[in-house]
C-alpha positions as CSV (number, residue, x, y, z in Angstrom):
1,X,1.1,-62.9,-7.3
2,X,2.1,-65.7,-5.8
3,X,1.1,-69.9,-6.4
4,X,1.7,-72.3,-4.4
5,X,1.5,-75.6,-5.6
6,X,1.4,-79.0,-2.8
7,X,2.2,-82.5,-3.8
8,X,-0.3,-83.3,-6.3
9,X,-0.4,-86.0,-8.8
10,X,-2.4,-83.9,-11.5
11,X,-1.7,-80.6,-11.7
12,X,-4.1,-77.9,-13.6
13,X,-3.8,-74.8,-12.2
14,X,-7.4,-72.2,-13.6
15,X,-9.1,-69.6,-11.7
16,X,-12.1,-71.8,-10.9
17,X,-10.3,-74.5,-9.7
18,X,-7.8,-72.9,-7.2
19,X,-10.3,-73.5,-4.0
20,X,-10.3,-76.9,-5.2
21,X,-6.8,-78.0,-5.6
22,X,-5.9,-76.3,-1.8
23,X,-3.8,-73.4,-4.3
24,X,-3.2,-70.3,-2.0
25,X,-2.9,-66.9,-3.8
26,X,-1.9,-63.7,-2.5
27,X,-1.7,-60.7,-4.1
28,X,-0.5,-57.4,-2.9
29,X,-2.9,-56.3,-0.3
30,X,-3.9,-52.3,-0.7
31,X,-2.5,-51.9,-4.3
32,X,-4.7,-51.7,-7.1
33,X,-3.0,-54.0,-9.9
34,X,-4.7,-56.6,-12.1
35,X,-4.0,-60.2,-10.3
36,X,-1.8,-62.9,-12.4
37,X,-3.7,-65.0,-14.6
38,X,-3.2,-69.2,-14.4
39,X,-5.1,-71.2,-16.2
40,X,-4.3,-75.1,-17.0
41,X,-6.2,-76.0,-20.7
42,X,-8.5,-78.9,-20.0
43,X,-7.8,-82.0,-22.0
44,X,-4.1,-81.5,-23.3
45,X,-2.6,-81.8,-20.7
46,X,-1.5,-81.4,-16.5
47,X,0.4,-78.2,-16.7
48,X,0.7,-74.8,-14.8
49,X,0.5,-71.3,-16.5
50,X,0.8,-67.9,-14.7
51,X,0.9,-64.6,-16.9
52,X,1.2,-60.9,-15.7
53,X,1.1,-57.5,-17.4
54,X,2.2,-55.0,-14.1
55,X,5.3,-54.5,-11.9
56,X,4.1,-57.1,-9.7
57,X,5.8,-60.1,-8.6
58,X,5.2,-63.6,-10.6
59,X,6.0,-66.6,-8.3
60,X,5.0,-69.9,-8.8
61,X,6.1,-72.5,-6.3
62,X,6.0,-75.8,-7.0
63,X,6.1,-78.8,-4.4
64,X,6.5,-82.6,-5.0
65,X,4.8,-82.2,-8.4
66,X,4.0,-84.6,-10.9
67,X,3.4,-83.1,-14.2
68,X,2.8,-84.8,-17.6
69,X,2.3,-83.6,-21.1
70,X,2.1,-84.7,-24.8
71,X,1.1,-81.7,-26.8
72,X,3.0,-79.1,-28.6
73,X,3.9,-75.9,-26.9
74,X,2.3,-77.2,-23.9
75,X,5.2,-76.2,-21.1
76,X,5.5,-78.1,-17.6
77,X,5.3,-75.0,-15.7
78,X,5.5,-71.8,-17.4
79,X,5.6,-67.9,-16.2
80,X,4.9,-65.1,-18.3
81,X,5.6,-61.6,-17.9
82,X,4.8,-58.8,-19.8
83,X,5.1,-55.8,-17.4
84,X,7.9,-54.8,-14.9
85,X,8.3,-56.9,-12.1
86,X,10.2,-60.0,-11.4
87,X,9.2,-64.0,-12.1
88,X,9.8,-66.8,-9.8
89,X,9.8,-70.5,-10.1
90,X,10.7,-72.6,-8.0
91,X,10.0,-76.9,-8.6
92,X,11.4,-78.8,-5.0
93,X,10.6,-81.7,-3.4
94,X,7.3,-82.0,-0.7
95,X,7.1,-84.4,2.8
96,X,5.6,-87.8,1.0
97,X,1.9,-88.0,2.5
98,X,2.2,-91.9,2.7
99,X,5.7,-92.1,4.1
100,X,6.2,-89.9,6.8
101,X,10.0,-88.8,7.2
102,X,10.6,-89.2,3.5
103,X,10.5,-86.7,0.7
104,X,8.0,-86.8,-3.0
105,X,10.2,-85.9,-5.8
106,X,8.8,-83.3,-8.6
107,X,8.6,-85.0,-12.0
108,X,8.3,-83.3,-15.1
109,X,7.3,-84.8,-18.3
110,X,6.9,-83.4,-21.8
111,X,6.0,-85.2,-25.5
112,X,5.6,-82.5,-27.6
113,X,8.0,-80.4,-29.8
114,X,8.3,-76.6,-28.3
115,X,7.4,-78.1,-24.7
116,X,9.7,-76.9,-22.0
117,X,9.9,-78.5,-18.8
118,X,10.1,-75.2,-17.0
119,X,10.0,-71.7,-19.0
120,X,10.4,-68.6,-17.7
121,X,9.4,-66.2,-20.2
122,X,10.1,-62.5,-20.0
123,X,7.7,-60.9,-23.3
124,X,9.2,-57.2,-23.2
125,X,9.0,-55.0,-20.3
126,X,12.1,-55.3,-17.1
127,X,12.9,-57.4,-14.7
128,X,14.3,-60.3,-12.7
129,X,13.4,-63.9,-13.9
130,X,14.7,-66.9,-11.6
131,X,14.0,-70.5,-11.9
132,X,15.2,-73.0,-8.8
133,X,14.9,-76.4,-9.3
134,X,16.1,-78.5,-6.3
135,X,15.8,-82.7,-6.5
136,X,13.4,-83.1,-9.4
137,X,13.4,-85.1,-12.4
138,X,12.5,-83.7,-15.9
139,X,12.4,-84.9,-19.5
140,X,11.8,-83.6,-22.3
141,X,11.5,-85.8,-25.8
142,X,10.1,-83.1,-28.5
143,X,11.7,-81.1,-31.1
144,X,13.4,-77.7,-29.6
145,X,12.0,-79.0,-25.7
146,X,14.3,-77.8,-22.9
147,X,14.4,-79.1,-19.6
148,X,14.9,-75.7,-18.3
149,X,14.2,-72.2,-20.4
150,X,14.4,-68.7,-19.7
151,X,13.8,-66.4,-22.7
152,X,14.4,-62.8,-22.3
153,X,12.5,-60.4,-24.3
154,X,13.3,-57.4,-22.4
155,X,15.5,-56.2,-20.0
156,X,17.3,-57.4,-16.8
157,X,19.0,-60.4,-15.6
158,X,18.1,-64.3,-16.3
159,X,18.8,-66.2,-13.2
160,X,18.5,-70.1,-12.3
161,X,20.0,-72.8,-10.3
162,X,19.7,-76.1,-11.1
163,X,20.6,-78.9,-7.8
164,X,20.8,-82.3,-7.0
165,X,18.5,-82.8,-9.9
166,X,18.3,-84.9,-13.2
167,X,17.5,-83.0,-16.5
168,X,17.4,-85.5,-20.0
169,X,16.8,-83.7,-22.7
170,X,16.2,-85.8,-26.0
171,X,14.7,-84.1,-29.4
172,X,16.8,-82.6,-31.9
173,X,17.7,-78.5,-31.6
174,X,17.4,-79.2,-27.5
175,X,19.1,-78.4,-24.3
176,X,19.0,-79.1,-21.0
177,X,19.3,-75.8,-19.2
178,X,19.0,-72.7,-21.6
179,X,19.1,-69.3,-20.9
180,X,18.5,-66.8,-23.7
181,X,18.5,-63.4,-24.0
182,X,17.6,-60.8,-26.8
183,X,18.5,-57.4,-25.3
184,X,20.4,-55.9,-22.1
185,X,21.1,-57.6,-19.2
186,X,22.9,-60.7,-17.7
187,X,22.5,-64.5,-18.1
188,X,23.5,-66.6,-14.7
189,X,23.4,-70.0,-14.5
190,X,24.2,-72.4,-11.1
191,X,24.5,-76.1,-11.7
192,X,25.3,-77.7,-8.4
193,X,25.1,-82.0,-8.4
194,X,23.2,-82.8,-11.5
195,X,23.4,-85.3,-13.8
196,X,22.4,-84.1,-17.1
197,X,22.1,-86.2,-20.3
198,X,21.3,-84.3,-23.8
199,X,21.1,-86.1,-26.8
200,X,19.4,-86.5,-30.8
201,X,19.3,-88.4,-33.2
202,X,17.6,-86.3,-35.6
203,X,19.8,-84.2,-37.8
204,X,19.0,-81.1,-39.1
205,X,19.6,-80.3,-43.6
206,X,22.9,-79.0,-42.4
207,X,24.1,-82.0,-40.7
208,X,23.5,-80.6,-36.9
209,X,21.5,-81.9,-34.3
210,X,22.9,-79.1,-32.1
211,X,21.5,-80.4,-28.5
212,X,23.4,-78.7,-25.7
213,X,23.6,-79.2,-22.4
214,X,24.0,-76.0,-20.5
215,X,23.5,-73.4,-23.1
216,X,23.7,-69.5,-21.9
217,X,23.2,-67.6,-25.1
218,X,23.0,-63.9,-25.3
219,X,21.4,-63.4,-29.3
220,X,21.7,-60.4,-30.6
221,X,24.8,-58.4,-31.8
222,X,23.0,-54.9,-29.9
223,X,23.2,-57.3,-26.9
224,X,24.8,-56.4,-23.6
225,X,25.6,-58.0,-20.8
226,X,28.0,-61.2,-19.2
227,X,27.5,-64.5,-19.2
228,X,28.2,-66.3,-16.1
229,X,27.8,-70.3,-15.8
230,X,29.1,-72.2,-12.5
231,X,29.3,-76.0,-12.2
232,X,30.0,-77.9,-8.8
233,X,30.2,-81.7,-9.6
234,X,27.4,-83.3,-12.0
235,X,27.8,-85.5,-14.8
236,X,26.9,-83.8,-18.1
237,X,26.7,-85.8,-21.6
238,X,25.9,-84.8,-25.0
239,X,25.6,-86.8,-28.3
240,X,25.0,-85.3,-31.2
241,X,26.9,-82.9,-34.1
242,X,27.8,-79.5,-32.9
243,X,26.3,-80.2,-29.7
244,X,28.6,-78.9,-26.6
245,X,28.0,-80.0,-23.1
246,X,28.5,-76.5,-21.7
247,X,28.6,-73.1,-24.1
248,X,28.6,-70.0,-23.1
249,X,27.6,-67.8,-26.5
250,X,27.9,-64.2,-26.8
251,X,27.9,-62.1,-30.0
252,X,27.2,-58.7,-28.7
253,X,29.3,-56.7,-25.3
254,X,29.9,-58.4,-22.3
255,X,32.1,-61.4,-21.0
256,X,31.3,-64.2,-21.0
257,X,32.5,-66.3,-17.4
258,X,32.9,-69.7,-16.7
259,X,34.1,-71.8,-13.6
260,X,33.4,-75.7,-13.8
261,X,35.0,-77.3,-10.7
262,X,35.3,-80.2,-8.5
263,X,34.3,-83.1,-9.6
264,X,32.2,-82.4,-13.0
265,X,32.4,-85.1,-15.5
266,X,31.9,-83.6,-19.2
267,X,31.2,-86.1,-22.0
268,X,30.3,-85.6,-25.2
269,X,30.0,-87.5,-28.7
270,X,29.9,-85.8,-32.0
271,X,31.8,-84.3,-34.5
272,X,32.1,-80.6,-33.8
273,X,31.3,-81.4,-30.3
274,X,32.9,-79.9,-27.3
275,X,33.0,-80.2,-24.0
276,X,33.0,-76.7,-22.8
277,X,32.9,-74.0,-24.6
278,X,33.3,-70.0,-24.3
279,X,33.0,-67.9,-27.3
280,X,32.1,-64.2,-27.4
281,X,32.0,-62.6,-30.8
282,X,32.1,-59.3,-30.6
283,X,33.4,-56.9,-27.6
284,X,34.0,-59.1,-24.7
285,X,36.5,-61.1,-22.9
286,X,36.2,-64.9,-22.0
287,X,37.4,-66.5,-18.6
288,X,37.3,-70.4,-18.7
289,X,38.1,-71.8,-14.7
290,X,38.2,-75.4,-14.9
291,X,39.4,-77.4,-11.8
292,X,38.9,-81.1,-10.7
293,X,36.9,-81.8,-13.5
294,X,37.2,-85.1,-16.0
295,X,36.7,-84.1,-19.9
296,X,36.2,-86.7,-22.3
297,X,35.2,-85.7,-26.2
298,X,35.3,-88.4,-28.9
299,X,33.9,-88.3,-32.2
300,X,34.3,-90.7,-35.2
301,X,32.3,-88.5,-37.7
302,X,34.3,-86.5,-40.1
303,X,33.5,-83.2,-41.9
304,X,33.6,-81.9,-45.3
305,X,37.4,-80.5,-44.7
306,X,38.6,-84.0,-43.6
307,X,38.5,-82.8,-39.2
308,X,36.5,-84.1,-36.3
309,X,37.1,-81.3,-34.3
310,X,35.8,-82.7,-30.8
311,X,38.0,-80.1,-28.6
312,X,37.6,-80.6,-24.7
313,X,37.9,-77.2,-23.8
314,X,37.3,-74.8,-26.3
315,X,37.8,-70.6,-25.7
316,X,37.2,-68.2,-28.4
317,X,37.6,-64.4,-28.9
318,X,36.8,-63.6,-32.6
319,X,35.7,-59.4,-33.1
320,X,36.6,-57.4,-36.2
321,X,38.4,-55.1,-34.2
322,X,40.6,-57.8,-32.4
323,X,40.0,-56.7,-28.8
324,X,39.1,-58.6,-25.4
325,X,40.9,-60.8,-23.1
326,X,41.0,-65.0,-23.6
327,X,42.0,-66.6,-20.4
328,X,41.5,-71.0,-19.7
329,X,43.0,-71.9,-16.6
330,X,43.2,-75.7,-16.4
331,X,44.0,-77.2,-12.7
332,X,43.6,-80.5,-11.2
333,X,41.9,-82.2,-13.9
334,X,41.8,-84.7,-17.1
335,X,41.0,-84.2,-20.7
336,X,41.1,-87.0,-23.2
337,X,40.1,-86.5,-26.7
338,X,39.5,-88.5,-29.7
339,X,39.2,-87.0,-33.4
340,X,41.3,-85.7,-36.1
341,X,42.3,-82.4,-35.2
342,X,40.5,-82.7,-31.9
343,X,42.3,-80.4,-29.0
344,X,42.0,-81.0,-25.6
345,X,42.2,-77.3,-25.0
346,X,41.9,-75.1,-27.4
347,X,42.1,-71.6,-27.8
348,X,41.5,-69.1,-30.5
349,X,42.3,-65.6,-30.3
């Protein structure tokens, strides 16, 4: 199934109203499957929806949109797929109608608390899910809102690349870019040119506000599967306690890879804050590649055992069998850190 989507100011995306909004959908000709439901819910909000239950492809395509919401759970543009084929969504700029030559921006907007800008949402089955954003503008302000989510429920590989975009993400228990998955399979994220901002000021009853900015998180200890998160350039800022600019999370098998290069700027603010940080906690290695990139970590809150803890570079290998590889190769670049006991790289193994 795929939806294409042209430079439109309000987008709602039903059946009814496909003919109507110039929405071209094409299905597998000469198979005999159940075509993708989208549906937009009239009155809450512009948004686009597409669900499928087969091993068909899920593509939505999305061009010079401008997309606005206020209510909870009420995504941007969402897929969901329940069967076993792969999901595709893709927000990108669209020629500008009333300036030739020039280009319309996507904007995405979203109020409400559990309101993704873009969610790509695998619910059980197997399968590819890739989002591509290229020069759009999204922000999120609700509690747990992303700019960008992929939640895996199933099997297979998470995928998205993120460029020449800008992604602020503002509610408390937020990121940016987020990739999560529950069961087997790999998380890859591509950040190329983007300047992402990610910050709360809401804290949770333990004292966090825990807002990353790129967040690749594999869940479950049964998990398996790498981690695999590559920067080129950006600025990426974080304020908030225990809220890392770039964390790569893995408490199950697999490695967890990371390779943040020429010129990336990293800033964050917050106690228990870092600046990048790979951890895998149970059978895994970590590989931290960081080359002409600027680090900068400050943090003026102090915890319960007297630290700061703001590390710029933080790797982390921790298993009760005391196995797997920690590598942080460090070239061409500067780290400054404020903060009691606040490293600018740091490594625990």
């Amino acid at each position: 199934m795929q939806i294409i989507v042209g430079a439109l100011r309000r987008v709602g995306v039903g059946l009814c109203a496909m003919t109507l909004l110039g929405i071209l959908a094409l299905g597998n000709v000469g198979s005999v499957w159940a075509a993708a439901v989208c549906s937009d819910t009239p009155g809450v909000g512009d948004w686009i929806l597409c669900e499928e239950n087969d091993d068909s492809l899920l593509q939505i395509d999305a061009r010079g949109v401008t997309i606005e919401t206020t209510s909870s759970n009420t995504h941007g543009v969402r897929s969901r797929h329940t069967g076993t084929g792969n999901s595709a969504i893709v927000v990108r700029t669209a020629p500008d109608p009333q300036n030739p030559g020039l280009v319309k921006l996507s904007t995405i907007t979203t109020g409400g608390n559990d309101a993704h800008g873009i969610y790509g949402h695998r619910s059980g089955g197997s399968g590819l899910v890739q989002i591509n954003v290229n020069k759009a503008k999204i922000t999120t302000t609700g509690l747990q809102a992303d700019g960008v989510n992929g939640l895996f429920q199933g099997d297979g590989i998470f995928r998205t690349t993120v460029r020449d975009s800008s992604i602020v993400a503002q509610g408390q228990r937020s990121a940016s870019i987020f990739g999560r998955h529950f069961k087997s399979g790999h998380i890859q994220i591509n950040v190329r040119n983007t300047k992402i901002e990610t910050r709360s000021t809401a804290v949770d009853s333990d004292g966090r506000t825990t807002a990353h900015g790129i967040w690749g998180w594999i869940s479950r200890p049964e998990g398996t599967g790498n981690i695999d998160i590559d920067v080129l350039g950006g600025l990426f800022e974080t304020a908030g306690t225990v809220s890392h600019s770039i964390v790569g999370q893995h408490p199950g098998t697999g490695d967890v890879e990371m390779d943040i290069l020429l010129d990336a700027s990293v800033v964050t603010e917050g106690r228990q804050a870092y600046g990048i940080l790979g951890w895998q906690q149970q059978n895994g290695s970590v590989d931290l590649n960081i080359r002409g990139t600027t680090v900068n970590t400050k943090s003026t809150q102090v915890g319960t055992n007297g630290r700061t803890s703001a590390h710029g570079i933080f790797g982390v290998v921790q298993n009760p069998a005391n196995t797997g590889d920690l590598a942080i190769k460090v070239q061409d670049s500067s780290i400054e850190t404020a903060g009691i006991a606040s490293n600018g790289v740091y490594g625990l193994n």
